[in-house]
Residue, then its C-alpha position, 0 to 999 in steps of 0.5 A: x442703497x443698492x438697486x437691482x440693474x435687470x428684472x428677475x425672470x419669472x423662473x429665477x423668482x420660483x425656483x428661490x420661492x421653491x424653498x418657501x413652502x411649508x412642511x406639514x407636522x411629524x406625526x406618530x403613534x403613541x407606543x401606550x394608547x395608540x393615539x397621534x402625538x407629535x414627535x418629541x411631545x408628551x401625549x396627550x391622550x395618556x401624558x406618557x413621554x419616553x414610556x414615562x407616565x409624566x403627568x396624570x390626566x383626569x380620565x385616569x383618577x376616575 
């Protein structure tokens, strides 16, 4: 098994761990009601995907 011959200096060790950190979720509107849906997801106010009304939710039967 191979076994590093020198330390790695503190700035060689962050500028790999530069790449780590998280990105936060893609957010948009939803064309229909307005209300925040992630991208390429079905809203889940209204249940309309691609100006397609997929599912019908409860509040809408009433």
């Amino acid at each position: 098994m191979a076994l590093p011959k020198r330390r790695h200096s503190r700035s060689r060790t962050r500028q790999r761990r530069a790449h780590d950190s998280l990105n936060q979720p893609s957010v948009s509107k939803c064309p229909e009601c307005g209300e925040p849906k992630m991208l390429h997801q079905l809203c889940g106010g209204c249940g309309v995907y691609k100006g397609k009304n997929i599912i019908q939710l409860e509040d809408e039967l009433n």
